[in-house]
C-alpha positions in Angstrom: -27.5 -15.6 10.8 -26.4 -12.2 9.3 -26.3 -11.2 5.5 -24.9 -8.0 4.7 -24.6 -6.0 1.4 -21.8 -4.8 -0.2 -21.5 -2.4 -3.3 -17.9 -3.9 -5.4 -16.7 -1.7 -8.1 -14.9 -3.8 -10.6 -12.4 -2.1 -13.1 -9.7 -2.2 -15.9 -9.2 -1.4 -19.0 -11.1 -3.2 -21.7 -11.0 -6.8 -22.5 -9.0 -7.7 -19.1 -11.4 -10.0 -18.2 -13.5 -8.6 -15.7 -16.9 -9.8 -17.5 -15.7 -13.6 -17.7 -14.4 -13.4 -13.8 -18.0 -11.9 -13.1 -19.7 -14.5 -15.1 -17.7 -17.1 -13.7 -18.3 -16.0 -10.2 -21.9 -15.5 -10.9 -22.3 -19.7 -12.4 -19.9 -21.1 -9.6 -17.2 -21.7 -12.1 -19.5 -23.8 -14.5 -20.0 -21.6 -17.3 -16.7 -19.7 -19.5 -19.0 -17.7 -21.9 -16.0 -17.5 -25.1 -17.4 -14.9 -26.8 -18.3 -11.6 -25.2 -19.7 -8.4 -26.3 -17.4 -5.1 -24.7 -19.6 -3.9 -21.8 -20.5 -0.6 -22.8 -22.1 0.7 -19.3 -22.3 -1.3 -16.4 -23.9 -4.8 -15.3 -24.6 -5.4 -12.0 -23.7 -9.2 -11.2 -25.2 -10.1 -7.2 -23.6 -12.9 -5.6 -23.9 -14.2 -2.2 -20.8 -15.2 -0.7 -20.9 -17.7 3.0 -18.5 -16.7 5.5 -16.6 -19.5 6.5 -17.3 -20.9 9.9 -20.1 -18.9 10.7 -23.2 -19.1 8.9 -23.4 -15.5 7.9 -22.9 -14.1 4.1 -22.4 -11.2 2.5 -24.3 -10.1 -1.2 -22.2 -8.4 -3.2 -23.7 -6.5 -5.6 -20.6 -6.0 -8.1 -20.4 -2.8 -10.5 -18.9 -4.3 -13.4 -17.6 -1.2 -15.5 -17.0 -0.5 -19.0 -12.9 -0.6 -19.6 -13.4 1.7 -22.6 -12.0 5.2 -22.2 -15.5 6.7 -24.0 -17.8 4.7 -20.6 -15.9 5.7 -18.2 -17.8 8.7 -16.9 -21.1 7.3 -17.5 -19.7 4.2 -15.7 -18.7 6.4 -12.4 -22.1 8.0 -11.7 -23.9 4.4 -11.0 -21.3 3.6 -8.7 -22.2 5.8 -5.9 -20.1 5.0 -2.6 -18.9 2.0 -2.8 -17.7 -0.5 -0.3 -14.9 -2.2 -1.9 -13.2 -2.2 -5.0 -11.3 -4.6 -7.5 -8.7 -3.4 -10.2 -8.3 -6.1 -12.9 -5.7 -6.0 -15.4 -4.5 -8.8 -17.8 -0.7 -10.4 -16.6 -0.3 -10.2 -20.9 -0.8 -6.3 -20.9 2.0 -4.5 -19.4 -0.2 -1.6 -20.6 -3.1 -2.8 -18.1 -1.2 -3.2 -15.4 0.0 0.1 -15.7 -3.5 1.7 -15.9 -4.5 0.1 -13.0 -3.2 3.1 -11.0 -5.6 5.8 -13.3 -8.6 2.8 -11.8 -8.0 3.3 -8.3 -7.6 7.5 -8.7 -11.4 7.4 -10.6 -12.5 5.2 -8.0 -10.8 7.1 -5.0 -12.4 10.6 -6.8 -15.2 9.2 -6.6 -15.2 8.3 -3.2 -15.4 11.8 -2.2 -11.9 12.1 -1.6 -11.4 9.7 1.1 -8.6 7.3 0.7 -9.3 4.0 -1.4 -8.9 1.7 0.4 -9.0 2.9 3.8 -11.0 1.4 7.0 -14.1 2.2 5.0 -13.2 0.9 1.9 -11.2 -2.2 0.7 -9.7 -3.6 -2.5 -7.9 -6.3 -4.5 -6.4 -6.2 -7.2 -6.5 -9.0 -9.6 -3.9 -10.5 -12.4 -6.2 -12.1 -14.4 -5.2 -14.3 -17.2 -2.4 -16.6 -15.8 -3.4 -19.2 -18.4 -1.4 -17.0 -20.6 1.9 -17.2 -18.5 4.3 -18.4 -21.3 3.0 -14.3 -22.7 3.6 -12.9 -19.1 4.5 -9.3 -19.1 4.0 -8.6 -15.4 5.3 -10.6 -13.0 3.4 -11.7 -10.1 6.4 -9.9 -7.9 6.0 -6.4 -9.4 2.2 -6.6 -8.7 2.2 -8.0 -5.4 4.4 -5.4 -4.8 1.8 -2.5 -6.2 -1.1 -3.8 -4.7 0.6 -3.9 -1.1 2.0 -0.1 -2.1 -1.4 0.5 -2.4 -3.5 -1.5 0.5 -4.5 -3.7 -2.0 -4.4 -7.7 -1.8 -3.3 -9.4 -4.9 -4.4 -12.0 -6.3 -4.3 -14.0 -10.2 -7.2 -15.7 -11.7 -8.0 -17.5 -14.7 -11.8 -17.5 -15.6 -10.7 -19.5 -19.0 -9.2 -22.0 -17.1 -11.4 -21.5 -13.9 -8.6 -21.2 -11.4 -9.3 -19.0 -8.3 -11.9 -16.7 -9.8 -13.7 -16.7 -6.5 -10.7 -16.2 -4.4 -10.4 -11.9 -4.5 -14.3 -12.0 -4.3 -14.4 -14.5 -1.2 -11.5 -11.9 0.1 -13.7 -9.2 0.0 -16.6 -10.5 1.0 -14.4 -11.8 4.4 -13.1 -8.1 4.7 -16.5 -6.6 4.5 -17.7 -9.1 7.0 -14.8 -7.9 9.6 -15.4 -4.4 9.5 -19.0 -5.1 10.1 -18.1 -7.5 13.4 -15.3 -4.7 14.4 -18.2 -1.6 13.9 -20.8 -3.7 16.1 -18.3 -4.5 18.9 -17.4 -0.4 18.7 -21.1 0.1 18.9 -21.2 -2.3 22.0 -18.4 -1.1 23.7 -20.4 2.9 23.5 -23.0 1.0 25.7 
Protein backbone atom coordinates (compact mmCIF):
# COMPACT_ATOMS: atom_id res chain seq x y z
CA UNK A 1 0.00 0.00 0.00
CA UNK A 2 1.40 3.46 -1.09
CA UNK A 3 0.20 6.93 0.03
CA UNK A 4 1.64 9.82 -1.57
CA UNK A 5 1.31 13.62 -1.01
CA UNK A 6 0.42 16.01 -3.13
CA UNK A 7 0.53 19.93 -2.73
CA UNK A 8 -3.07 21.39 -4.98
CA UNK A 9 -3.19 25.02 -5.41
CA UNK A 10 -6.84 25.98 -5.79
CA UNK A 11 -7.71 29.45 -7.45
CA UNK A 12 -10.25 32.00 -8.84
CA UNK A 13 -11.44 34.98 -8.30
CA UNK A 14 -13.46 35.61 -5.16
CA UNK A 15 -16.78 34.07 -4.29
CA UNK A 16 -16.38 31.27 -7.22
CA UNK A 17 -16.87 28.71 -4.89
CA UNK A 18 -13.67 27.29 -4.20
CA UNK A 19 -14.22 27.27 -0.25
CA UNK A 20 -17.78 25.31 -0.52
CA UNK A 21 -16.03 22.70 -3.18
CA UNK A 22 -13.14 22.38 -0.52
CA UNK A 23 -15.61 22.06 2.30
CA UNK A 24 -17.60 19.67 0.46
CA UNK A 25 -14.76 17.59 -0.50
CA UNK A 26 -13.29 17.76 2.99
CA UNK A 27 -17.24 16.29 4.67
CA UNK A 28 -17.67 13.73 1.73
CA UNK A 29 -20.51 15.78 0.38
CA UNK A 30 -22.44 15.96 3.71
CA UNK A 31 -22.02 19.34 4.76
CA UNK A 32 -22.93 22.83 2.28
CA UNK A 33 -21.78 25.43 4.78
CA UNK A 34 -24.45 28.58 3.24
CA UNK A 35 -22.75 31.18 4.68
CA UNK A 36 -19.11 31.82 4.28
CA UNK A 37 -16.74 34.34 5.30
CA UNK A 38 -14.18 35.57 2.03
CA UNK A 39 -10.93 33.62 2.68
CA UNK A 40 -8.56 36.22 3.29
CA UNK A 41 -5.18 34.05 3.12
CA UNK A 42 -5.13 30.55 2.65
CA UNK A 43 -6.64 27.32 4.33
CA UNK A 44 -5.13 24.24 3.89
CA UNK A 45 -7.93 21.48 3.50
CA UNK A 46 -5.99 17.61 3.56
CA UNK A 47 -7.91 14.96 1.99
CA UNK A 48 -7.06 11.51 1.33
CA UNK A 49 -8.25 10.30 -1.87
CA UNK A 50 -8.24 5.94 -2.73
CA UNK A 51 -7.00 5.02 -5.99
CA UNK A 52 -9.40 2.95 -7.60
CA UNK A 53 -8.40 -0.71 -7.93
CA UNK A 54 -5.40 -0.59 -6.11
CA UNK A 55 -5.31 0.09 -2.55
CA UNK A 56 -2.96 3.05 -2.65
CA UNK A 57 -4.09 6.86 -1.99
CA UNK A 58 -2.85 10.02 -2.36
CA UNK A 59 -3.24 13.16 0.46
CA UNK A 60 -3.71 16.13 -0.97
CA UNK A 61 -3.00 18.81 0.87
CA UNK A 62 -5.08 21.61 -1.05
CA UNK A 63 -3.97 25.50 -0.93
CA UNK A 64 -7.19 27.09 -0.93
CA UNK A 65 -6.35 30.84 -1.97
CA UNK A 66 -7.87 34.08 -1.34
CA UNK A 67 -9.80 35.22 -4.86
CA UNK A 68 -9.40 38.87 -3.68
CA UNK A 69 -6.98 40.98 -5.81
CA UNK A 70 -5.47 42.59 -2.27
CA UNK A 71 -4.30 38.32 -1.00
CA UNK A 72 -3.09 37.41 -3.81
CA UNK A 73 0.55 37.95 -3.18
CA UNK A 74 0.47 36.94 0.33
CA UNK A 75 -1.47 33.92 -1.01
CA UNK A 76 1.52 32.94 -3.57
CA UNK A 77 4.42 32.71 -1.08
CA UNK A 78 2.69 29.62 1.02
CA UNK A 79 2.26 27.87 -2.03
CA UNK A 80 5.75 26.94 -2.71
CA UNK A 81 6.05 24.23 -5.64
CA UNK A 82 3.21 22.84 -6.16
CA UNK A 83 2.16 19.53 -7.69
CA UNK A 84 -1.07 20.24 -9.25
CA UNK A 85 -3.31 22.97 -9.70
CA UNK A 86 -7.19 23.77 -10.00
CA UNK A 87 -8.58 27.05 -11.60
CA UNK A 88 -12.24 27.53 -10.47
CA UNK A 89 -14.46 30.04 -11.88
CA UNK A 90 -18.22 30.40 -11.59
CA UNK A 91 -20.30 29.27 -15.13
CA UNK A 92 -22.51 32.73 -13.97
CA UNK A 93 -19.34 35.09 -14.26
CA UNK A 94 -18.21 35.47 -17.70
CA UNK A 95 -15.82 37.79 -15.81
CA UNK A 96 -14.38 34.55 -13.84
CA UNK A 97 -13.94 32.61 -16.57
CA UNK A 98 -12.08 35.10 -18.14
CA UNK A 99 -9.65 35.55 -15.20
CA UNK A 100 -8.94 32.11 -15.03
CA UNK A 101 -6.06 32.72 -17.55
CA UNK A 102 -4.31 35.64 -15.06
CA UNK A 103 -4.76 32.12 -12.29
CA UNK A 104 -2.77 29.85 -14.24
CA UNK A 105 0.09 32.82 -15.23
CA UNK A 106 0.50 33.48 -11.12
CA UNK A 107 0.57 29.99 -10.59
CA UNK A 108 2.99 29.14 -13.66
CA UNK A 109 5.26 32.32 -12.20
CA UNK A 110 5.40 30.82 -9.46
CA UNK A 111 6.49 27.63 -10.57
CA UNK A 112 9.77 28.96 -11.37
CA UNK A 113 8.94 29.32 -14.87
CA UNK A 114 8.36 25.90 -15.84
CA UNK A 115 5.22 25.23 -17.82
CA UNK A 116 1.87 24.69 -15.76
CA UNK A 117 0.88 22.06 -16.38
CA UNK A 118 3.69 20.10 -17.74
CA UNK A 119 4.84 16.34 -16.80
CA UNK A 120 5.59 17.81 -13.48
CA UNK A 121 2.64 19.55 -12.88
CA UNK A 122 -1.13 18.95 -13.60
CA UNK A 123 -4.34 20.85 -13.53
CA UNK A 124 -8.17 21.02 -13.90
CA UNK A 125 -10.04 23.50 -14.26
CA UNK A 126 -13.40 23.59 -12.83
CA UNK A 127 -17.00 25.32 -13.83
CA UNK A 128 -18.37 25.51 -10.62
CA UNK A 129 -21.88 26.49 -10.07
CA UNK A 130 -24.03 24.48 -12.70
CA UNK A 131 -26.99 24.73 -10.39
CA UNK A 132 -27.17 28.15 -11.75
CA UNK A 133 -27.49 27.03 -15.52
CA UNK A 134 -30.75 28.92 -16.42
CA UNK A 135 -27.88 32.26 -15.53
CA UNK A 136 -25.13 30.44 -17.66
CA UNK A 137 -22.66 32.81 -19.20
CA UNK A 138 -20.02 30.30 -20.19
CA UNK A 139 -20.79 27.44 -21.88
CA UNK A 140 -19.44 24.24 -21.07
CA UNK A 141 -18.02 24.13 -24.93
CA UNK A 142 -16.01 27.43 -24.69
CA UNK A 143 -14.42 26.01 -21.46
CA UNK A 144 -13.68 22.60 -22.44
CA UNK A 145 -12.20 24.18 -25.16
CA UNK A 146 -9.79 26.51 -22.81
CA UNK A 147 -8.87 24.08 -20.46
CA UNK A 148 -7.74 21.55 -23.35
CA UNK A 149 -5.86 24.92 -24.93
CA UNK A 150 -4.28 24.86 -21.94
CA UNK A 151 -3.59 21.02 -20.70
CA UNK A 152 -6.19 21.37 -18.41
CA UNK A 153 -9.11 18.82 -17.81
CA UNK A 154 -12.50 20.32 -17.35
CA UNK A 155 -14.82 19.65 -15.36
CA UNK A 156 -18.39 21.42 -13.64
CA UNK A 157 -19.42 21.03 -10.10
CA UNK A 158 -22.06 22.05 -7.90
CA UNK A 159 -21.04 22.07 -4.06
CA UNK A 160 -24.84 23.65 -3.42
CA UNK A 161 -26.27 20.93 -5.00
CA UNK A 162 -23.44 18.41 -4.32
CA UNK A 163 -22.94 17.16 -7.81
CA UNK A 164 -19.36 15.97 -8.84
CA UNK A 165 -17.36 18.05 -6.29
CA UNK A 166 -15.07 15.17 -5.92
CA UNK A 167 -14.68 14.45 -9.49
CA UNK A 168 -11.60 17.21 -10.56
CA UNK A 169 -10.02 16.24 -7.07
CA UNK A 170 -10.26 12.30 -7.66
CA UNK A 171 -8.77 13.41 -11.26
CA UNK A 172 -5.90 14.77 -9.74
CA UNK A 173 -5.27 12.68 -7.25
CA UNK A 174 -5.34 9.69 -10.25
CA UNK A 175 -2.83 11.89 -12.24
CA UNK A 176 -0.53 12.36 -9.42
CA UNK A 177 -0.70 8.69 -8.71
CA UNK A 178 0.44 7.95 -12.61
CA UNK A 179 3.35 10.11 -12.66
CA UNK A 180 4.52 8.46 -9.47
CA UNK A 181 3.98 4.64 -11.13
CA UNK A 182 5.68 6.16 -14.51
CA UNK A 183 8.83 7.88 -12.31
CA UNK A 184 9.33 4.40 -10.39
CA UNK A 185 9.23 2.19 -13.51
CA UNK A 186 11.99 5.06 -15.09
CA UNK A 187 13.87 4.52 -11.92
CA UNK A 188 13.66 0.69 -12.43
CA UNK A 189 14.46 0.60 -15.84
CA UNK A 190 18.12 2.78 -14.74
CA UNK A 191 18.71 -0.50 -12.83
Amino acid sequence: MVKLRARCILVGDAAVGKSALCQMLRSDGAHFQKNYSMTAGVEIVMKSLNIPETGDSVELYIFDSAGRETFVEACEKTWGQPSLVCVVFDISSLASFHSCSRWLERVRARCSGLPVPDPVYKGVLVGNKSDLSSRREVEAAEAQDWAQSQGLQYYETSAKDMENCDAPFLSLAQTFYILYQDRKQMIQNLG
